[in-house]
C-alpha positions in Angstrom: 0.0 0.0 0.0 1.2 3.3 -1.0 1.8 6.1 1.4 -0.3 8.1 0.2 -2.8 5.8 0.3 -1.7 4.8 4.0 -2.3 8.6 4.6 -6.0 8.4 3.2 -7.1 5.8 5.1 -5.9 6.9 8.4 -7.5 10.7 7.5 -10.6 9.0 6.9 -13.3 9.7 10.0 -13.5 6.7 12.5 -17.5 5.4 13.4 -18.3 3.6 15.5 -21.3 1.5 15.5 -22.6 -0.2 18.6 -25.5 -2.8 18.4 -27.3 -4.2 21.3 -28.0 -7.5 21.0 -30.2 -10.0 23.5 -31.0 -13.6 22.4 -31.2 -12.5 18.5 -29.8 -15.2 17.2 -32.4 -15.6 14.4 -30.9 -12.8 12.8 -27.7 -11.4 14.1 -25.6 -13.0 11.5 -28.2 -12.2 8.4 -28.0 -8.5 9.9 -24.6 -8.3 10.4 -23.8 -9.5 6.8 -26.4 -7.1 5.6 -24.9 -4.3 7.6 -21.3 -4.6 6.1 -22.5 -5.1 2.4 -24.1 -1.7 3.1 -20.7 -0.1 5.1 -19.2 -1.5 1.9 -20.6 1.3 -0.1 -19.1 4.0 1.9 -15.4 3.0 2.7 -14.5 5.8 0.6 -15.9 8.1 3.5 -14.9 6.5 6.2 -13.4 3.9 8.4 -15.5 1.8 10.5 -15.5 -0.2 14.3 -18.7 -2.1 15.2 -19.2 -3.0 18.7 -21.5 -6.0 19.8 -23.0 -5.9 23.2 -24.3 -9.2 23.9 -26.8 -8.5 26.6 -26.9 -11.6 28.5 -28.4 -13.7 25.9 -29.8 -17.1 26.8 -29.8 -18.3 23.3 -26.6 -18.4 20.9 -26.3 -14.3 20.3 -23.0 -14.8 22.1 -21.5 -18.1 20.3 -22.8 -16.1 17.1 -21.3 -13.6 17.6 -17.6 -14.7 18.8 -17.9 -16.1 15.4 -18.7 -12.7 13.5 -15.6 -11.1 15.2 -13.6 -14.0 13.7 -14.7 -13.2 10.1 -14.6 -9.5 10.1 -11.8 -8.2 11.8 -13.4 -4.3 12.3 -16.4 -5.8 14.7 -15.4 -6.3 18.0 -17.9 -8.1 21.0 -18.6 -7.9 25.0 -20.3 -9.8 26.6 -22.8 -9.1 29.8 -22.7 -12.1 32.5 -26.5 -11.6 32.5 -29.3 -9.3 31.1 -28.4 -5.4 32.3 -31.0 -3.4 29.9 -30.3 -1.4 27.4 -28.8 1.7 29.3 -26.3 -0.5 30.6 -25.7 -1.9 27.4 -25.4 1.0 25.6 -23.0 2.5 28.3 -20.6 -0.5 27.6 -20.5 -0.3 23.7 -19.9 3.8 24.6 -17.2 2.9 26.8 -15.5 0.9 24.3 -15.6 3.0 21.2 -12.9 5.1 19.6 -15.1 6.6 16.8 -15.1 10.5 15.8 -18.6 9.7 15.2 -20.8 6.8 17.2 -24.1 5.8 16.0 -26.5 3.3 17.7 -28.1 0.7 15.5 -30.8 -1.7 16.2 -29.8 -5.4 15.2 -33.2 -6.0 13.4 -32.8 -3.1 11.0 -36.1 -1.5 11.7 -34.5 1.6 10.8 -32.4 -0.1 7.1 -28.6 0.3 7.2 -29.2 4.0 5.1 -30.3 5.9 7.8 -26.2 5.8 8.7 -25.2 7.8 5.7 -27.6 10.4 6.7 -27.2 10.5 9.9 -23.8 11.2 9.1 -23.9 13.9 6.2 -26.4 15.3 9.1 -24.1 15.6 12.3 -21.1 17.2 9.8 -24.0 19.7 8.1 -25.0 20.8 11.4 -22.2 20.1 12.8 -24.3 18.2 15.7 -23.3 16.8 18.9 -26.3 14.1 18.4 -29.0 13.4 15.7 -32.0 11.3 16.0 -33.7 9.3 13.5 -37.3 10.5 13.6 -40.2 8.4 12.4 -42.6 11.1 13.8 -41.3 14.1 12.3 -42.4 15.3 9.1 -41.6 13.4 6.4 -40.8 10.5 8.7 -42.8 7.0 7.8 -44.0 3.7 9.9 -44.5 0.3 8.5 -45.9 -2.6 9.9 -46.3 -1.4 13.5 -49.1 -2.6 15.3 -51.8 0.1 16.5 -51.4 -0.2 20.1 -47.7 0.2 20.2 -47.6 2.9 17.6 -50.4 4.7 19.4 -47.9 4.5 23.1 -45.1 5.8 21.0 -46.5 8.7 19.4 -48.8 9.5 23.3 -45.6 9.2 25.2 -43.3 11.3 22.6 -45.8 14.1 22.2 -46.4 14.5 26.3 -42.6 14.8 26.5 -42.5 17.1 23.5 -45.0 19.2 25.0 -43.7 19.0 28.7 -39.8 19.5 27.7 -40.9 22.4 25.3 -37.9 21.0 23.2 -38.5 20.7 19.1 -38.2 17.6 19.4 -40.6 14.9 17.9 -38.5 11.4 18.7 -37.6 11.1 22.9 -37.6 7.5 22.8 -35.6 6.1 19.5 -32.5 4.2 20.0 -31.2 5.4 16.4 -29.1 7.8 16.7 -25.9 9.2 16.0 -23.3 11.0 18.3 -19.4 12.8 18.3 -17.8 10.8 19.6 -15.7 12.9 21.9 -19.7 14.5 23.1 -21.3 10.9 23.9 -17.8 9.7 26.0 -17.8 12.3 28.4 -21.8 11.9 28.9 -22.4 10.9 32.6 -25.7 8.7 32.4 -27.4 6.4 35.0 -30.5 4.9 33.5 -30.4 1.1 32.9 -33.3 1.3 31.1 -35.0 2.3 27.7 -34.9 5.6 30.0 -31.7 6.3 28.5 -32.9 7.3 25.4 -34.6 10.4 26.7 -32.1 11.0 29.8 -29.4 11.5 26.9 -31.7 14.3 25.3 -32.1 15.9 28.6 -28.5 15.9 29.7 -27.5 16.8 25.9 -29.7 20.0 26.9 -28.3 20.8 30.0 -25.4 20.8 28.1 -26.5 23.2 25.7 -25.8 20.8 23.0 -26.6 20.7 19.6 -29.6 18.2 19.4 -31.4 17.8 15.4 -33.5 15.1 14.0 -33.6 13.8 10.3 -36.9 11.9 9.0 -37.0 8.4 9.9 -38.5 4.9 8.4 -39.5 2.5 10.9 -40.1 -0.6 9.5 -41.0 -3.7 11.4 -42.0 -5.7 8.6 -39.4 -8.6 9.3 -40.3 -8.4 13.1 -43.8 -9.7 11.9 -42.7 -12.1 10.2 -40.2 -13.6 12.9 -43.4 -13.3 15.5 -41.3 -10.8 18.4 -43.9 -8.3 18.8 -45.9 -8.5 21.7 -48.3 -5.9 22.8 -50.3 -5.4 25.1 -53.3 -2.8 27.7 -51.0 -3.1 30.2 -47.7 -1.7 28.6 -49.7 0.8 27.1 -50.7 2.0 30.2 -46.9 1.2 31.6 -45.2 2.8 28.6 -47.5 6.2 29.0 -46.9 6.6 32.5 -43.2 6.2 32.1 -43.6 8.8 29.7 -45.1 10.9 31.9 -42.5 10.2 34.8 -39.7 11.3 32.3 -41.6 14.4 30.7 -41.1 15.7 34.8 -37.4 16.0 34.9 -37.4 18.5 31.7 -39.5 21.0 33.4 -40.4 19.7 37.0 -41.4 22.8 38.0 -44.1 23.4 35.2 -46.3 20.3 36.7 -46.2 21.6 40.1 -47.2 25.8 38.4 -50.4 23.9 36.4 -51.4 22.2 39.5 -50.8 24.3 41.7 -52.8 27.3 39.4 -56.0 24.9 38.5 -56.3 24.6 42.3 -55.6 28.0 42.9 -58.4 28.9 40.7 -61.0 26.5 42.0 -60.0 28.6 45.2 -60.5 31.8 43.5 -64.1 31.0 42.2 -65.2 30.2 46.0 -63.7 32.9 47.8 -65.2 35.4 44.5 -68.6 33.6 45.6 -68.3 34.1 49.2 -67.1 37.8 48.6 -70.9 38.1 46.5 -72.8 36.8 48.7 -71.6 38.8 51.1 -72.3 42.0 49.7 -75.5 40.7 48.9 -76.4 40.0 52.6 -74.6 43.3 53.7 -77.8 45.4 53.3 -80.1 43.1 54.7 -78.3 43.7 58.1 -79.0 47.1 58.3 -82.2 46.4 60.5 -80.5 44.1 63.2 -76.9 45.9 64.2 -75.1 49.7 62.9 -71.7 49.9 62.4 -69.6 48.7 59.3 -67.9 45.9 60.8 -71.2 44.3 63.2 -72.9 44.4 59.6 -70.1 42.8 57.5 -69.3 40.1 60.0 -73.4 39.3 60.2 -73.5 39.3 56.5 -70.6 36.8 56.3 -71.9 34.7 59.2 -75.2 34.2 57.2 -73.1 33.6 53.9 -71.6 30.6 56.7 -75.0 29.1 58.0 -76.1 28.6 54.3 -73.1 27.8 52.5 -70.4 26.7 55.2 -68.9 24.2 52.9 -67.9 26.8 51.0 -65.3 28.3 53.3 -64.0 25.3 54.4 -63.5 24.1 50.8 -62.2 27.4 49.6 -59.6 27.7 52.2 -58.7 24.2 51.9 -57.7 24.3 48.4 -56.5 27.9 48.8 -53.5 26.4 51.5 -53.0 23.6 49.0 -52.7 25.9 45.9 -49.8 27.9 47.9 -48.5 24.5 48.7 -47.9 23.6 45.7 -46.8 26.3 43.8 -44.1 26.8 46.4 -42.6 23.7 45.7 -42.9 24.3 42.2 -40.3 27.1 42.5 -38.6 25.0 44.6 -38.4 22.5 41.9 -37.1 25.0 39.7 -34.6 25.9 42.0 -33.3 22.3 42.6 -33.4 21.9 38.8 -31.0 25.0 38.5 -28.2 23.0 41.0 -28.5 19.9 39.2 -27.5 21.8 35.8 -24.7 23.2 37.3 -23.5 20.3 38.9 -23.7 18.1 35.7 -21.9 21.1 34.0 -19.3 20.8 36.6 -19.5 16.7 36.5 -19.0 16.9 33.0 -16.1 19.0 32.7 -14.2 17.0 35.2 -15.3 13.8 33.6 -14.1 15.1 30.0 -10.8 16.3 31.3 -10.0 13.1 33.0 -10.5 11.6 29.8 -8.3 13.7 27.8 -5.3 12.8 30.4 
């Protein structure tokens, strides 16, 4: 090889791809072939690592894919004792990579081996610290997913689009692309699915910069191999887990819309009492003089009719201050965290660079 050419290749940008795996063995080497007849097509662009994190796999993922690193000597495995999630997992393959770019793939090519090139072209356009593949955005398409699990994806992504306030139409995808140097010094805890939206959050914090490209999900093939399994109860599971991680966007903004509707409930009572009151006020002229004998026998009459009323309205009215109260406490907590991960992350970057 030619020096020149020696100079070329090791010029060329380094990405890595890491693909979680648990008990796939029905696929994982069809998938894996597929994937480098596609890489294939874009040597000329760039160099390339793939990572196989091998989640604990009960099947023969892990004998399958010791086998794969044998025949292609760019794709590398690690293995997890047992199942850790895919936060964990996807910690380990970040932990492991050396890419200038890192992109996450799933190992049943929902999202077809093209979305990398785009992904790609995107983060060095933008110049993006991560981009999402985005079957909801415009121009994004969905095949073959079933109703019920299409309908908890869209509910959940839209309550945390609206809650976060972020432009941001995919929370929960897995396929993605990251710098590399961005993604290693990214201090995450989730061992869950989780991860995918805690990465978006901390990426704000950071005031990094987040885009999305349009997206085909495509789970034609997963029909056909019989995996998906839905059902009421992860719908209901999945939405409430989408409301739990919608709260550490904004925290604060829950506890300000509670805390106002009750207020308000509070507001129409005391209003109502207030009415009353000056309604009654003349009627007492008769029985007692003086302003404030005649207002307090107004408001005692307003009582013996209606005494719910004040005992509801200055119920809610305590709660209402409650609750906004800790809504700016919220706020303020939120503010500490920031700049704690800002500091965290510094720290955990320079270390890195030593």
């Amino acid at each position: 090889m030619s020096t020149e050419k020696i100079e070329t290749e090791t010029t060329k940008p380094l990405v890595s791809i890491i693909i979680p795996a648990y008990n796939e063995e029905a696929l994982i080497e069809k998938n894996v072939a597929l994937l480098y007849d596609y890489l294939e097509t874009l040597t000329d662009l760039y160099r390339w690592e793939i990572l196989i994190v091998n989640d604990g796999s009960s099947d023969q993922t892990g004998p399958l894919s010791d086998a794969l690193s044998k025949k292609y000597n760019t794709l590398n495995v690690h293995h997890h004792i047992t199942n850790r999630n895919l936060g964990t997992a996807l910690r380990t393959g970040f932990q492991n990579t050396h890419g200038d770019y890192v992109i996450v793939l799933d190992i049943d090519l929902s999202y077809a081996p093209e979305h990398i090139e785009r992904l790609l072209a995107k983060s060095v356009e933008c110049e993006a610290d991560m981009v999402i593949a985005s079957p909801y955005m415009a121009g994004g398409k969905n095949t073959a997913v079933p109703r019920l699990r299409l309908l908890l994806s869209k509910t959940v992504n839209f309550i945390m689009r609206k809650a976060s306030g972020l432009n941001i139409y995919t929370f929960t995808g897995m396929v993605r692309a990251f710098k590399g140097e961005f993604i290693r010094s990214v201090n995450t805890k989730s061992s869950t699915f989780d991860i995918n939206s805690e990465l978006i959050f901390k990426a704000h914090i950071l005031r990094a910069r987040v885009v999305e490209i349009p997206a085909h999900l495509d789970w034609t093939e997963q029909r056909k191999l019989g995996k998906i399994r839905t059902s009421s109860l992860r719908i209901i599971k999945g939405i409430f887990n989408g409301l739990v991680n919608s709260f550490i966007f904004r925290p604060y903004l829950f506890f300000w819309l509670l805390g106002i509707g009750i207020f308000l409930i509070s507001l129409y009572i005391i209003v109502w009492i207030f009415i009353n009151t000056y309604l009654q006020y003349p009627m007492t002229a008769e029985l007692t003089q003086g302003f404030e004998n005649r207002f307090s026998l107004a408001v005692s009459e307003v009582y013996r009719q209606r005494p719910y009323s004040f005992v509801v309205g200055g119920i809610t009215l305590i709660i209402s201050i409650q609750i906004l109260g800790l809504g700016f406490l919220s706020l303020q907590k939120k503010r500490y965290f920031d700049e704690l991960f800002h500091l965290n992350s510094a720290v955990l970057k320079a270390n890195k660079k030593l």
